[in-house]
C-alpha positions, 0 to 999 in steps of 0.5 A, a space after each residue: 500500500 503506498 501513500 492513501 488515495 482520496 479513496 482510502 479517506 473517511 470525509 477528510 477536511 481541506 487541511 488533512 489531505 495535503 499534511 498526510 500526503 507530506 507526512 506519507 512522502 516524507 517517510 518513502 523519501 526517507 527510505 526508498 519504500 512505499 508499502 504502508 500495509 493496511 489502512 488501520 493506522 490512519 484513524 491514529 495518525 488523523 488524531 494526532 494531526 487534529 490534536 497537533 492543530 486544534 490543542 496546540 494550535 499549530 500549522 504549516 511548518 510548525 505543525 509539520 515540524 511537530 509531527 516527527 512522532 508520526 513520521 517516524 511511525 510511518 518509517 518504522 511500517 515501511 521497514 516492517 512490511 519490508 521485513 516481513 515480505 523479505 522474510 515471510 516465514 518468519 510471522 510463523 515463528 512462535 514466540 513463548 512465554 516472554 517476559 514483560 516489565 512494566 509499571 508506573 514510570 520511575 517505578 524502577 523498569 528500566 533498571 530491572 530491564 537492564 538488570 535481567 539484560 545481562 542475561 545472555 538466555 534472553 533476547 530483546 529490542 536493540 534500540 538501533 533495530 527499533 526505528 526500522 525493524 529488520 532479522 537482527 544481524 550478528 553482532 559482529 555486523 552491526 558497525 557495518 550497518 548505516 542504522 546502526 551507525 546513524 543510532 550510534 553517534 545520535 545517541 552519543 550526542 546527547 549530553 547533559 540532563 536528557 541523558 542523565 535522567 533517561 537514555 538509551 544507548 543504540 546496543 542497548 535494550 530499549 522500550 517496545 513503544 517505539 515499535 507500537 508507534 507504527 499503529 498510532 495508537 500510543 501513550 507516548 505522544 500524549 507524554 511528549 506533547 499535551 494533546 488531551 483530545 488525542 488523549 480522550 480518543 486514545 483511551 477509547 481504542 482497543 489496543 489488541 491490534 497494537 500488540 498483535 502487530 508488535 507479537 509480528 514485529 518480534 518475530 521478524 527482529 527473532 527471527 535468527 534467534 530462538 531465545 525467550 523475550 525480554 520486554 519493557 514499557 511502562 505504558 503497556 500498564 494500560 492495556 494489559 488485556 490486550 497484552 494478554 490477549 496478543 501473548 496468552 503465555 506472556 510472564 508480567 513483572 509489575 513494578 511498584 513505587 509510593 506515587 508520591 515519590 514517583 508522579 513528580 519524578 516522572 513529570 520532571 522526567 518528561 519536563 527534561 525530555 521537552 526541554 526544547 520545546 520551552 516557549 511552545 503554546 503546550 509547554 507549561 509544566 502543569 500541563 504534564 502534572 494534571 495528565 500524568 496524575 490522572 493517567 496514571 491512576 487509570 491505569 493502576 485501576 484496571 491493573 487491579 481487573 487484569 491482575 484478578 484474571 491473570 494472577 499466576 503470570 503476574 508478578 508484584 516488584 517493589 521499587 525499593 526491594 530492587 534498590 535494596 537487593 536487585 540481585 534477590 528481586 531476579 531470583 524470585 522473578 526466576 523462580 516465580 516464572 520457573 525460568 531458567 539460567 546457568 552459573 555465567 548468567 548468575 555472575 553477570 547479573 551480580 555485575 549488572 547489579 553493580 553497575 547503574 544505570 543513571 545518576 542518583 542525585 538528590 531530586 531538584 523538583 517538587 509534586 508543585 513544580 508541577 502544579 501539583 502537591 503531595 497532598 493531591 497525589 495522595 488523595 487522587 491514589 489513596 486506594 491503591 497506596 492503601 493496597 500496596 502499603 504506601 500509606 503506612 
């Protein structure tokens, strides 16, 4: 399928037509393809372009310079279908019994990720292999690769705050949400830009589509590899029916971490990662405080429904158990899930345990920062602090 026709379009405006045709030509431009798959993505990619308008404000150049998440969304299907008509046997590949990490951000995912990563038994998403999914090269031939090349020496160059706060090197295991960008329906535009109309549209989807295309999507990067998947994203807490629905056998670790402690983190996290929006009609910094409050208890609410149905392939975390003793927290995660590993991996995941991931200074934020307080948080979580023992 190539860019969609006037035929392809349910009742477009005047001002719809040309952006997506810019934005489509924009992602064959950048990599020589053309078939977009199905048409199932461009609901999502119409609401992104009409909250990018209607929310913010923006238009012409500056609406376009924001619709990069879109573009490389676009990017990211074309590699896919590319992938998969290369190496059609690789959709018949099974995947079994991966392990999912997710929970509220700042709840300690990413370093249980990196942590279980030293674990030569599993296999994960290289972030190089995200923007343009491929059968995952040896390693050996990764040097060799533009992609990688190009990954290599953009996330070097991030310096300073973005990369002390939260960033992931190309070689390293990175987060799923890039891939699920390629069906627009994704948490991770409503935290990068404040577009509560793409929100309410969002919240309504079913995402079982999303993580269907993702269970091909591992296929295709797996398919030189038999290994058991490790994956991580927070923002897979909201919809993990659908999780269950894609990956029936899937083995779920749910961090855990007091909101009041990690709700301004995670809003100081995203405020760093906008820094270069400053100035921007959406970049007040209560903005992200009201979305991220009530996002976040929406999802803890229906993990409760999920957690009832699926409680044997589900596994509690506490943040602060993995700062304690992270080697520990792996042992019970190995045993819940009856998986298995040799004496080397025991060893090199002492040595992921030593080594961190991010700098640990004090915080230089407060929940008001973000228009919030921790008197709010508390209030707006009372239930779920109650159940997990944060409000002893």
């Amino acid at each position: 399928m190539v860019a969609p026709s006037d035929a392809d379009r349910s009742a477009p405006s005047e001002t719809d037509v040309p952006i997506e045709a810019i934005l489509h030509q924009t992602a064959i431009e950048a990599t020589g393809l053309e078939d977009f798959g199905g048409p199932e993505y461009l609901p999502g990619l119409r609401a992104m372009v009409r909250a990018l308008e209607t929310d913010i404000g923006l238009s012409g150049e500056d609406l376009l310079s924001a619709a990069g998440p879109i573009v490389r969304g676009l990017i990211g299907r074309l590699y896919s279908q590319k992938g998969w008509k290369d190496n059609p046997s690789a959709l018949e590949r099974p995947i079994s019994a991966p392990l999912f990490i997710t929970g509220m951000p700042r709840t300690g995912t990413t370093a249980l990720h990196h942590l279980l990563g030293w674990d030569p038994g599993f296999q994960g998403l290289e972030s190089w292999l995200i923007p343009n999914p491929m059968v995952r090269p040896p390693r050996s031939e990764w040097e060799g690769i533009e992609h990688f090349r190009t990954a290599a020496e953009t996330a070097r160059a991030v310096t300073g705050p973005k990369r002390r706060a939260h960033w992931v090197d190309a070689h390293e295991y990175n987060e799923c949400q890039g891939l699920m960008l390629q069906t627009m329906v994704t948490n991770s535009f409503g935290s990068q830009r404040s577009v509560p109309s793409y929100d309410s549209w969002f919240y309504a989807q079913d995402q079982t589509p999303g993580f269907l295309r993702l269970a091909d999507q591992l296929r295709l990067i797996g398919a030189s590899s038999d290994k058991r998947w490790l994956l991580k994203n927070p923002s897979h807490l909201l919809s993990l029916h659908a999780l269950f629905a894609a990956f029936p056998d899937a083995r779920v670790v749910v961090t855990h971490r007091d909101p009041v402690e990690a709700i301004p983190s995670l809003c100081n996290l995203l405020w760093i990662m906008r820094s270069e929006r400053r100035g921007a009609p959406d970049s007040d910094p209560r903005l992200i405080g009201r979305r991220e409050l009530d996002n976040w208890r929406r999802a803890l609410d229906s993990y409760e429904g999920v957690k009832k149905q699926y409680s044997p392939q589900i596994l509690d975390v506490y943040q602060r158990d993995l700062v304690e003793d992270p080697v520990n927290v792996v042992n019970l995660i190995y045993q819940r899930f009856e998986i298995e590993r040799d004496g080397s991996a025991q060893a090199l995941m002492e040595t992921g345990a030593a080594t961190p991931t991010t700098g640990q200074a004090a915080p230089e934020y407060r929940a008001e920062d973000f228009g919030l307080s921790d008197e709010l948080i508390r209030a707006r979580y009372v239930g779920y602090r109650e159940t997990y023992g944060f409000a002893a």
